[in-house]
Structure formats: C-alpha cells, structure tokens
C-alpha positions as CSV (number, residue, x, y, z in Angstrom):
1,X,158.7,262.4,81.8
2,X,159.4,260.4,79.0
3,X,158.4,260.5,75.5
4,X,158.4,258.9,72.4
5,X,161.3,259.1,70.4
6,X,162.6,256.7,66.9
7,X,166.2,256.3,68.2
8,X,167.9,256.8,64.9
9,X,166.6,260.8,65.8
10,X,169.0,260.7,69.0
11,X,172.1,259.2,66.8
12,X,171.2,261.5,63.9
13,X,171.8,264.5,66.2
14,X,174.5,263.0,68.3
15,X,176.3,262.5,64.7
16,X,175.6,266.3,63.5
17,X,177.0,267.8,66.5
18,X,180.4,265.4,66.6
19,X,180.5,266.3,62.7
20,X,180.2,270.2,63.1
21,X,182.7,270.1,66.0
22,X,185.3,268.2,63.6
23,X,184.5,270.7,60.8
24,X,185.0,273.3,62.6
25,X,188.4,272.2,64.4
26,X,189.5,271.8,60.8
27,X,189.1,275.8,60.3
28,X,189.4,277.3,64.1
29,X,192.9,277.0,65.4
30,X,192.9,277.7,69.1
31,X,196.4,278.5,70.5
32,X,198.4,275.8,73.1
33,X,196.4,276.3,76.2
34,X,196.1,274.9,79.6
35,X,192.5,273.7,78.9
36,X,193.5,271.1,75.9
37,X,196.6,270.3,78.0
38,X,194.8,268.9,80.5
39,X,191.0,269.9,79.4
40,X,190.1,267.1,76.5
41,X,189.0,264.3,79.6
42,X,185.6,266.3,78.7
43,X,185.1,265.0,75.4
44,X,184.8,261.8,76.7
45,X,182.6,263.2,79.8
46,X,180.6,265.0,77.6
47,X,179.7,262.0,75.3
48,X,179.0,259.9,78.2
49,X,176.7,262.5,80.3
50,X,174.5,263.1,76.2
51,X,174.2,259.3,76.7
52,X,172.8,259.1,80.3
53,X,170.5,262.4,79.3
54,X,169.2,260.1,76.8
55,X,168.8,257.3,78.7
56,X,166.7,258.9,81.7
57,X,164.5,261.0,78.9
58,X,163.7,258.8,76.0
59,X,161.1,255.7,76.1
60,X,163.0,252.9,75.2
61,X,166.7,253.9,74.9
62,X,167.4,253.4,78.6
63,X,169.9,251.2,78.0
64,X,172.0,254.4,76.6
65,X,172.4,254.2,81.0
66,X,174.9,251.7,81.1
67,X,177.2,252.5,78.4
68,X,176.9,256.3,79.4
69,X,178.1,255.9,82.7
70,X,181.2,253.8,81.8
71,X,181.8,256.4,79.3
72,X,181.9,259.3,81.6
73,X,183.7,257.5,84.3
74,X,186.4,256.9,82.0
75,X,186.4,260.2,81.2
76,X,186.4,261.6,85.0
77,X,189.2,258.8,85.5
78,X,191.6,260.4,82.5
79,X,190.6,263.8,83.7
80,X,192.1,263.0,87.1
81,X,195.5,260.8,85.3
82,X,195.6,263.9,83.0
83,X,195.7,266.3,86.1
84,X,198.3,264.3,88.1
85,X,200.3,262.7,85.4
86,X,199.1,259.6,87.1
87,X,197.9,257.3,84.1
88,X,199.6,254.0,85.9
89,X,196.9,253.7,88.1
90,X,194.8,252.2,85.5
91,X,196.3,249.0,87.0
92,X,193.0,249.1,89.3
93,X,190.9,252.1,88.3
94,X,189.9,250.1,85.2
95,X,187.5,249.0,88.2
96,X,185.4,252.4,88.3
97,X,184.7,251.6,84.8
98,X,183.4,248.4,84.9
99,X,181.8,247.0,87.6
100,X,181.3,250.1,89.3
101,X,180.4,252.2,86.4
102,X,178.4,249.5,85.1
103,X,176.3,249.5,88.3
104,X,176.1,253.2,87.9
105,X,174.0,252.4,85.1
106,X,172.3,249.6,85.8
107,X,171.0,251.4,88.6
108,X,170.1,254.6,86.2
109,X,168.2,252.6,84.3
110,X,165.9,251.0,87.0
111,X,165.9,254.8,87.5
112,X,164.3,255.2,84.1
113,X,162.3,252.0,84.0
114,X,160.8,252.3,87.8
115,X,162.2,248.8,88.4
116,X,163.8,249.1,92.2
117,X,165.1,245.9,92.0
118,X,167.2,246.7,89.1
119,X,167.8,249.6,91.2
120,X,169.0,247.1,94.3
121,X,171.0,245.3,91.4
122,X,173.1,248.2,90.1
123,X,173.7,249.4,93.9
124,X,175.0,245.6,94.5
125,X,177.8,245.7,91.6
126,X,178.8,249.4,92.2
127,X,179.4,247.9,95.9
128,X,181.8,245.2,94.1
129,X,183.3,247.4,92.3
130,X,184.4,249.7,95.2
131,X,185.2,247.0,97.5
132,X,187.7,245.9,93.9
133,X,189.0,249.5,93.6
134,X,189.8,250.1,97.1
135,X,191.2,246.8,97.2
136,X,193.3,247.2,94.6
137,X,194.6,250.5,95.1
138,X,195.5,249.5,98.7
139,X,197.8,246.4,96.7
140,X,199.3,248.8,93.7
141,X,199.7,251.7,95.9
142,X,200.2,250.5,99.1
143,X,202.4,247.4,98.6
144,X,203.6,248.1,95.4
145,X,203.6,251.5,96.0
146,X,203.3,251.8,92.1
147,X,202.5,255.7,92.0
148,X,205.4,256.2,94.1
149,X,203.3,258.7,96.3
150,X,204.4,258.7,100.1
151,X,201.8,259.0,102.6
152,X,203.5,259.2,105.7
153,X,202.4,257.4,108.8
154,X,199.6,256.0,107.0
155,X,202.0,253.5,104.5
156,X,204.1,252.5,107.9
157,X,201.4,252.0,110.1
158,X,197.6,253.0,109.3
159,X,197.4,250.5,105.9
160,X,199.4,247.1,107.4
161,X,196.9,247.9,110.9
162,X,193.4,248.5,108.3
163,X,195.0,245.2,106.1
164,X,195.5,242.8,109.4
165,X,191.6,244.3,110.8
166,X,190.0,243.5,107.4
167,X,191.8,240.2,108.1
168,X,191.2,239.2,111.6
169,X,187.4,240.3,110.7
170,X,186.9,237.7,108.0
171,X,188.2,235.2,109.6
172,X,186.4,235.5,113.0
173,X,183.2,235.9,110.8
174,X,184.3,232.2,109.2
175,X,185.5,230.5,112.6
176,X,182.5,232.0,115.1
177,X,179.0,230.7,113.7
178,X,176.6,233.3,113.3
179,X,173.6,234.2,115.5
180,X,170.0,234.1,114.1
C-alpha cells in the first residue's frame, strides 16, 4: 500500500544515514578483512535496493524504480568482477545496466503504478538487453576470448555450432515467407 510521502522526507533520511555511516568510518577502524576486500559491491547494492523500496512504497516517487535497479545491478555486477578479478568484462556487462536494468525498472514501476503495459514495456527492453549481453559476451568471450577463461568443448565446438544455428535460423525466417 502506498502512502503519502513529501519526497524531500525520503532524501532527508537517505542523507542522515550516508552521513552517520561516514562519521562514523571516520572514528571505527575495522581491521583488513575479507568482507571490504571483496565486500564493498554492497554499498552500491544497498543504495540501489533503499531506492527500489522507495519506489514500490511511496505515492509519487516510483520513478526511484529505474534508477534503483541500474544502481543495484551495477553493484551485483562489481560484486561478481570483485569476486573473480574479472572487471574486463565490462566490455558487454555495461548491458545489465542499461537496457536490461533499465527494464528492470520500468517494469517495477508499472509494478507500483498498476500500468501492465508499462509492465509489457520493461519486460520488452530487459529482453533486449539480454539478447545484447548474451550476444556480446559470446563475441568478447568467445571470439575474443577476452577473459581468457577456457571452456573446453564448448569454445571448439558447442559456441561456433549455437553461432551458425542462430544464423541459419534468421535467415530461413527472412528467405521462407511466414504463415498466417
């Protein structure tokens, strides 16, 4: 259910807590571990999810969606490049952040408004942006093989056979006329 809300309340309080968290890393020294290593991807995650949460609960703000999604896509995104040392695949996963993320939202916020065609809309671009991922990926890592990760019998023989299908497909779907 949503309520009311003046949406300088919502900023007010997202700026307290961002302040007392920098205050207090100014005073709390928390030895080298393994969680800020590789742990910090959630205050971006964080950030983006207190966006969506807004979004979804406050009359008028849906539009925190959008932005909240790319926000915490990003942040899963660097969480798996933090884990993996694997930050040159941002050649294509820029793509989960926007269209895909973007989509996330748009559909989030047809969530919040009750509009299923904005709904249909956001499902639509997060399709795009899969279909640009995947493709992508299948370029950088496949061809390029810019991650330099091996996958065995699928680099030699699964990804040229899935390439040449995809192929053949769209071009039989261009040369034979469709039936109505």
């Amino acid at each position: 259910m949503q309520r009311r809300a003046d949406p300088a309340v919502a900023l007010g309080i997202l700026f307290l807590v961002v302040g007392l968290l920098a205050l207090a890393g100014q005073f709390v020294r928390v030895p080298e571990l393994a969680f800020w290593s590789y742990g910090w991807p959630v205050f971006v995650i964080l950030p983006g999810l207190a966006m969506i949460a807004v979004g979804l609960t406050v009359a008028g703000l849906s539009g925190f969606t959008i932005p909240g999604a790319m926000v915490t896509l990003t942040g899963l995104i660097l969480a798996f490049q933090s884990t993996f040392d694997a930050y040159q695949t941002w050649a294509y996963a820029w793509t989960l952040v926007a269209p895909f993320g973007a989509g996330v939202g748009i559909a989030l916020q047809g969530v919040a408004r009750k509009a299923s065609g904005q709904v249909r809309a956001g499902l639509r671009t997060m399709w795009v942006g899969f279909w640009l991922f995947l493709g992508f990926a299948i370029f950088f890592e496949g061809i390029i093989r810019l991650s330099q990760i091996n996958l065995g019998p699928i680099d030699k023989v699964a990804l040229p056979a899935v390439l040449i299908a995809l192929g053949v497909i769209l071009l039989l779907r261009r040369i034979v006329p469709a039936r109505r």
